[in-house]
N, C-alpha and C positions, 0 to 999 in steps of 0.2 A: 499331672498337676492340673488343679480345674482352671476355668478361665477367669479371669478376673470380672465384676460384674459391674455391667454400663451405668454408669450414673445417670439418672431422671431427674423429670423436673418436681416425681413426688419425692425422692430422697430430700433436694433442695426445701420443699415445700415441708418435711416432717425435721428438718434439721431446723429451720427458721419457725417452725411451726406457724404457717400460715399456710394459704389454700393454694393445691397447684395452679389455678385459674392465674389467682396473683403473680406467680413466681412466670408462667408462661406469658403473661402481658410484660413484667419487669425485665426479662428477657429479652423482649423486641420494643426496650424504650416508651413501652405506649404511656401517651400525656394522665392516663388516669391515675397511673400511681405514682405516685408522688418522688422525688427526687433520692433521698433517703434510706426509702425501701426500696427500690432498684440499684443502689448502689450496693446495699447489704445483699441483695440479690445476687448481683452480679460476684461481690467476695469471694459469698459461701458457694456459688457456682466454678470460682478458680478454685476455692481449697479442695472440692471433693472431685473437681477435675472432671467437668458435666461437661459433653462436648455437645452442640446441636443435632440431632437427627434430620441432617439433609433430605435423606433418602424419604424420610416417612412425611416431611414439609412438601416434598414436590409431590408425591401420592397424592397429597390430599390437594394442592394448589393447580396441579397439572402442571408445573411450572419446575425447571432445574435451574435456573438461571444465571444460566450459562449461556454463552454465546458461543459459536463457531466459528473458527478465521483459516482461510484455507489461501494460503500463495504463493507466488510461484518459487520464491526462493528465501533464506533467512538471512544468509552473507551481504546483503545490500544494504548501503548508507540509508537509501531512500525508504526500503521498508521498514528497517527498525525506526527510522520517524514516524512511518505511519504507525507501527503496534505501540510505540508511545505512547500515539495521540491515541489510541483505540482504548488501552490500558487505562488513562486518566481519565476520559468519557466512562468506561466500563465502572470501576472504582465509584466513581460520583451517582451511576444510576443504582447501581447495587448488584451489577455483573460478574462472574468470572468468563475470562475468556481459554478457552481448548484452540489451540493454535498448531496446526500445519504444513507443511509444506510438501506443493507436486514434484517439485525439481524440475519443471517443467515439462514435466510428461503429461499425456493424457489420461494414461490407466493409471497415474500415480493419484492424479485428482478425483476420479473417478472413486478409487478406493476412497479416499480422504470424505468423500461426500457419504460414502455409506456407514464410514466411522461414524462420523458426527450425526449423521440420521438417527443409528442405534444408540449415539451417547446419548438422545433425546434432547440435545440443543434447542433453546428459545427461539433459533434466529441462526442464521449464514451470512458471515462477512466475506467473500469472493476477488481475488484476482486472478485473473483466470489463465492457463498455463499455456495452452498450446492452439487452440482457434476459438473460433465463437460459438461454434457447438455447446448448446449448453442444456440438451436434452438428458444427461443424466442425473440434471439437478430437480427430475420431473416426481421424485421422490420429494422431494419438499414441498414442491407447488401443490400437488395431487391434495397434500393434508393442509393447505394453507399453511405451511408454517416461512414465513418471512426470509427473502431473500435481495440482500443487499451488496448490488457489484463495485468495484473499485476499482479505478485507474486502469487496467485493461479488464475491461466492459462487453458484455452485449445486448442486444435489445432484448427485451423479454416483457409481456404486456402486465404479470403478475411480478414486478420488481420494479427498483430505482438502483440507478447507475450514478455514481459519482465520479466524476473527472476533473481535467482543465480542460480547454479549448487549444488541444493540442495543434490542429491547422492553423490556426491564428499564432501560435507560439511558433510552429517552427517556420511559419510565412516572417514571423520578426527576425528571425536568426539569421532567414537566408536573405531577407529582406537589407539589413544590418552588413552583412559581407558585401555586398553588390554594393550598397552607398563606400563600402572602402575604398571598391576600385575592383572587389576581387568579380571576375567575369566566370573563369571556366571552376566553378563550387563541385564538389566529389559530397554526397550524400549517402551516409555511412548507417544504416539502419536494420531494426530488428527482421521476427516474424510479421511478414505482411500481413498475414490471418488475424493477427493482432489489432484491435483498435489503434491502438497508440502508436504502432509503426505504420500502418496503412496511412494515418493522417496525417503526422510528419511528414511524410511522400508527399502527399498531396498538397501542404501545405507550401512544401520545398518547391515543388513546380510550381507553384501556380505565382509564386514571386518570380520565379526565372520569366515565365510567362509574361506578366504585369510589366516588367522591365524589360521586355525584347529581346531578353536571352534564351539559345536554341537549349532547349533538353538534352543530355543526351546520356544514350540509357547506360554505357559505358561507364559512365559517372558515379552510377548507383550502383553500392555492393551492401548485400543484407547480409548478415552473420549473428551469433549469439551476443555480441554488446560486452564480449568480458575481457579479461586482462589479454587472454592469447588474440583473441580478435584483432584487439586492436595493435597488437604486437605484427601480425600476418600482413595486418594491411597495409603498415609502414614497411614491412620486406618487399608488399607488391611495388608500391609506388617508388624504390629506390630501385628496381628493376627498371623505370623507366628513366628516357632522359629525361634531364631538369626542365627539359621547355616542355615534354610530353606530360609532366605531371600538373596534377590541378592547384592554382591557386589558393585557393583555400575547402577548408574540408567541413561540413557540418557530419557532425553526429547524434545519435538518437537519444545517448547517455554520457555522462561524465568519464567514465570508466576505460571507455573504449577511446574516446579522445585522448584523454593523460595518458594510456600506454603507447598509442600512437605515435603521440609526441616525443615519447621519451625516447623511443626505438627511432626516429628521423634526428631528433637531436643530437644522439649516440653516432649519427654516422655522419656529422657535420651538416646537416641544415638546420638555418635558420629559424625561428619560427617569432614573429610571423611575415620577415620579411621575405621568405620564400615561400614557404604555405603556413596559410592564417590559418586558426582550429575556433569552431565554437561546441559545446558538447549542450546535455540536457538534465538536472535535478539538481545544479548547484548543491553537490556532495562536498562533504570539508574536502577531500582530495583536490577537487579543482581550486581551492586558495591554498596549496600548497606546491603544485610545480609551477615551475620558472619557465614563460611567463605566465600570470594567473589565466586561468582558462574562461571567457567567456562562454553563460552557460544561461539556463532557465530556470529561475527558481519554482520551484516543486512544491506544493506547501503540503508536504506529507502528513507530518503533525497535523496541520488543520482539518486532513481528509481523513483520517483515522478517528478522528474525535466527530467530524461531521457524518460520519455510516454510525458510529455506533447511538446517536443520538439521535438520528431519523430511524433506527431500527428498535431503539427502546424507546421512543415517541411514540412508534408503532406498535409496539407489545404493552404500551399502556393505554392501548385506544385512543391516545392523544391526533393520529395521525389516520392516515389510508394507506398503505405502501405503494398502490399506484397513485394517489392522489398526487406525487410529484413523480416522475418518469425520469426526467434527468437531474443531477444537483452539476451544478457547472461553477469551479472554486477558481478564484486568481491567480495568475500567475504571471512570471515579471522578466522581463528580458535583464540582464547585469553583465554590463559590458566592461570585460579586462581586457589583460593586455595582449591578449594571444590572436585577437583579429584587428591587429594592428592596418593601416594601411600598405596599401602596397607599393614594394618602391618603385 
């Protein structure tokens, strides 16, 4: 059976009888022809069921325009905010976006970077999976083609990194406990390698610091930030006595708190009159357990729409892609009930 034959823009052009020229401007809206005939255009383009020739538009444009998103995991509240925001940015410039995820591996990323090299991507939107290593992205730079990191970040003098000003965030959280009353705080956080976990740390001391309270390294336990984590760590802390345990608990994410909570809950404490909790990304999860969870709001949406709109700034020449080195977005402390004072 033969193959059925592709429809062109001379089929449209000898069906309407007028000039392909016509029919391929009518096509892409162009102001010269007139309202009318691009709409007749576009008709007789549905009935004989003309589909665009992507492939043979990026030949001649050098352009697929497409964008690439590679991170670390898809199951998060917080990243499907961000590819929202990415999606409705993309949509409005005139992007599709090819989206994957490392699972937080390094060779899974790795792969995911050579995919997207061969899909001939515009452009690389980045959260990065397992450290700051970011020498296998030397495929992109080598060809200049545009690279833009997100929320966990690393320096790179051929890119822009978009974040919050997580030390400053997590200096307010622990900042925020220590005015309740709570003294001995337990900091509950990611991959150190990580931007976003290193600085949390950092941030977390340096209020303990500011406020005269001792460090102490006991206090800090890193883990993956997910339901079991934070399941584990409420078994460690009922292994101790009630006076050995810490007053209240910062964590690096929403996730790991609410399971926390729920698992100390479950074996009769209090919270937050025996240990406070505050978590990080103001995920719908933290307004829904009892009591609501003081957290950081995240402004994902904003930062998905802010990469894709400095990186298609940038692939319309509107921009330099070093010419900004960091973009740095707000973020808001939102204080519930769950770091209550102490009694």
């Amino acid at each position: 059976m033969s193959e059925e034959k592709e429809i062109t823009i001379y089929d449209i052009a000898r069906h309407l009888n007028i000039s392909p020229t016509t029919v391929s401007r009518g096509l892409k809206d162009h102001p010269t022809i007139n309202i009318k005939t691009r709409k007749k255009i576009a008709e007789a383009a549905k009935q004989l069921g003309y589909r665009s020739n992507t492939f043979a538009s990026s030949l001649r444009s050098k352009r697929t325009q497409t964008l690439g998103v590679i991170v670390p995991r898809l199951n998060s509240s917080f990243m499907s905010s961000v590819l929202a925001g990415m999606e409705n940015a993309a949509s409005r410039e005139g992007y599709n976006l090819i989206i994957a995820q490392s699972l937080e591996q390094a060779d899974k990323e790795m792969e995911n970077v050579m995919t997207m090299f061969n899909k001939r991507v515009d452009g690389l939107l980045v959260s990065l999976a397992h450290s700051s290593d970011v020498r296998h992205f030397d495929v992109f730079f080598s060809k200049k083609i545009p690279v833009i990191f997100f929320d966990r970040v690393a320096p790179h003098p051929d890119s822009t990194s978009i974040i919050i000003d997580n030390f400053t965030a997590a200096y307010q959280v622990t900042r925020h406990l220590i005015m309740q009353g709570h003294k001995r705080i337990m900091h509950l956080g990611g991959n150190m390698l990580l931007n976003v976990y290193s600085e949390r740390l950092r941030g977390y001391k340096q209020a303990l610091q500011d406020h005269k309270l001792h460090f102490d390294e006991k206090l800090v336990i890193t883990g993956n930030l997910t339901e079991e984590c934070g399941t584990d760590v409420a078994k460690q802390l009922l292994k101790l006595k009630p006076k050995d345990r810490p007053e209240a608990v910062c964590c690096a994410n929403d996730t790991s708190a609410v399971y926390c909570m729920i698992a100390l809950k479950n074996a009769g404490v209090n919270i937050p009159e025996d240990i406070a909790f505050a978590g990080f990304n103001n995920d719908p999860i933290s307004r829904v357990i009892e009591p609501n969870l003081t957290t950081v709001n995240y402004p994902g949406y904003n930062m998905g729409q802010a990469a894709v709109t400095s990186l298609a700034n940038h692939l319309n020449g509107d921009t330099n892609i070093t010419d900004t080195n960091t973009i740095v977005l707000r973020s808001e402390l939102i204080i519930r009930a769950s770091s209550g004072k102490r009694k």
